[in-house]
C-alpha positions in Angstrom: 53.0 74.3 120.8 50.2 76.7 121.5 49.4 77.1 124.9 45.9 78.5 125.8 47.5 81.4 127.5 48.9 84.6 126.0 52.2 84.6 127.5 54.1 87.2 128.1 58.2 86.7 129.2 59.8 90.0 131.1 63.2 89.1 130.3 66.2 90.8 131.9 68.6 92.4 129.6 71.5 91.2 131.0 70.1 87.3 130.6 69.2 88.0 127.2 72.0 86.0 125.5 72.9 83.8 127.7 73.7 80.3 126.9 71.6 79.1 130.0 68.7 81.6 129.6 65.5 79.3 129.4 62.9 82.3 128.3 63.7 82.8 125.5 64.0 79.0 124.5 60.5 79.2 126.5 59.5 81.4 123.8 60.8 79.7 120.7 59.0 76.6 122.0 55.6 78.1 122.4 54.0 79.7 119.8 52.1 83.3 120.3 54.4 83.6 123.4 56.1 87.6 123.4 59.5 88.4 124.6 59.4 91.6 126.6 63.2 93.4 127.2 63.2 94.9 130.7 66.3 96.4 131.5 67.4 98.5 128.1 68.0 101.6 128.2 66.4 102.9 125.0 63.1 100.4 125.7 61.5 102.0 128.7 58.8 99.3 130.1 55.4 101.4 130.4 52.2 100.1 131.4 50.8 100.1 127.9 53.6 97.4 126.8 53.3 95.1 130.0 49.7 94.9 130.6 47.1 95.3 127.5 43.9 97.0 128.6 40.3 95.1 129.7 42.3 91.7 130.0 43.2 89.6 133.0 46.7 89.6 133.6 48.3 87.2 135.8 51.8 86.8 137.1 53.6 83.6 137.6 55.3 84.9 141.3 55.6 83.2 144.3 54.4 85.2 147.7 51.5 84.9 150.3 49.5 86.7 148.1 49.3 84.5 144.9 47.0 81.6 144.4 48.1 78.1 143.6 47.9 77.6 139.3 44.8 75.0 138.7 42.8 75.0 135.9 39.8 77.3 137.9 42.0 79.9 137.8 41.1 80.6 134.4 37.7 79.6 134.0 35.1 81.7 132.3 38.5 84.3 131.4 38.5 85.7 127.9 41.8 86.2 126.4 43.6 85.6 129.3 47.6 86.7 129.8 50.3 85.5 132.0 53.7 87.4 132.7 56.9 85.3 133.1 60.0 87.1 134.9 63.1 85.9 133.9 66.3 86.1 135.1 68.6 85.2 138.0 66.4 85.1 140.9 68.1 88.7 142.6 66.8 89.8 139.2 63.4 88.5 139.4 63.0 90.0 143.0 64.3 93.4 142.1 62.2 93.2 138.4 59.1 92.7 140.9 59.8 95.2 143.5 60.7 98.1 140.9 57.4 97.6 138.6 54.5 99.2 139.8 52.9 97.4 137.0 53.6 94.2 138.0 51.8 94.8 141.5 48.5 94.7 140.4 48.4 91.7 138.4 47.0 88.6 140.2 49.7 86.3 141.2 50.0 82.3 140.8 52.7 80.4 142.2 53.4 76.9 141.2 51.8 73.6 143.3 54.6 71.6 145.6 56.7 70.1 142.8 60.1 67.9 142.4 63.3 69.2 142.8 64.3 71.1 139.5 65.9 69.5 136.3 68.1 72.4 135.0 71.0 72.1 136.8 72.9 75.3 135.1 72.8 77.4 137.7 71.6 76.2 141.5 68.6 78.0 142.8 68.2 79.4 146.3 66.0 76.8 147.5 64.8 73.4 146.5 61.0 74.8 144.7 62.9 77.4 142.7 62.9 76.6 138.7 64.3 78.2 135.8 62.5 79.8 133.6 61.0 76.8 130.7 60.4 74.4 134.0 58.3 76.4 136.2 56.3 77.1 132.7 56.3 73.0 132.2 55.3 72.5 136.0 52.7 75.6 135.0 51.4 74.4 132.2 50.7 70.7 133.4 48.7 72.5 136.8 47.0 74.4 134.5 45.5 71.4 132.9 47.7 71.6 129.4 49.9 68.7 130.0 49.7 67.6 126.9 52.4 70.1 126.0 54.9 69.0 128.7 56.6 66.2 127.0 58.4 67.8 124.7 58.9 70.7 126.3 60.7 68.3 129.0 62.6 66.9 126.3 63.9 70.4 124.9 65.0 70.9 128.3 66.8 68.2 128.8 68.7 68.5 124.9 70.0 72.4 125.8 71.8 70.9 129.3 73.0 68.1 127.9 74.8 70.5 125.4 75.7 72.9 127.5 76.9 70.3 129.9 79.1 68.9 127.5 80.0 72.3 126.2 81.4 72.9 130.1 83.1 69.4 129.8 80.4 68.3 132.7 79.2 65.2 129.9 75.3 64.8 131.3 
């Protein structure tokens, strides 16, 4: 699926290979997308590799700073980028405060939404998503819902698995 948005995932090394780590399914599932290792030692993250110079960066991060995601966010952008943190949400936090690059980027948080699907892991409060559904509920306020469906469905294929896998049949 090619989204109209370069997107970028700042994933935490320690979620990296994790059975329930949704970024990088996120980036298997949509094309162009870039995996981004934060966290490993002989990778330092620099400026340079987060943020490429003379495009609009945005980060997908809630706050009272960040602007809801509609499809005016991007109008009239060339070559737009979006930065996905992933990891447990201590990580995300602590991925955010640490990165000076991060700071600067304009931030969009997700519109009022269901309660999540992924029921892996149990988020610290009911708007919280992993990584794949707050890019699904991104994507559709964006305006690319065309792309949700089966994204939803890939979703709901890995918990089922892994559910079973647990011996919690879903």
């Amino acid at each position: 699926m090619d989204p109209a948005l370069d997107i970028r995932l700042l994933i935490h090394v320690t979620e990296s290979f994790r059975q329930s780590n949704t970024g990088r399914m996120a980036h298997l599932l949509l094309r162009g997308s870039r995996i981004i290792d934060y966290g490993a030692r002989d990778q330092p993250l620099t400026r340079a590799r987060l943020t490429p110079e003379g495009r609009t960066g945005f980060l997908l991060y809630p706050g009272p700073h960040a602007e809801i995601a509609r499809p005016e966010a991007l109008a009239g952008l060339e070559d737009p980028y979006l930065i996905v943190l992933d990891g447990s949400w201590s990580q995300t936090r602590a991925m955010y405060q640490r990165n000076r690059a991060l700071h600067g980027l304009r931030k969009l948080c997700l519109p009022p939404g269901p309660s999540p699907r992924w029921q892996q892991r149990r988020p610290p409060a009911p708007n919280h998503y992993c990584t794949l559904e707050a890019l699904i509920h991104l994507l559709d306020a964006l305006g690319q819902s065309d792309l949700c469906p089966p994204l939803w469905d890939a979703l709901e294929l890995v918990q089922g698995r892994l559910a079973r896998q647990r011996g919690r049949q879903k």
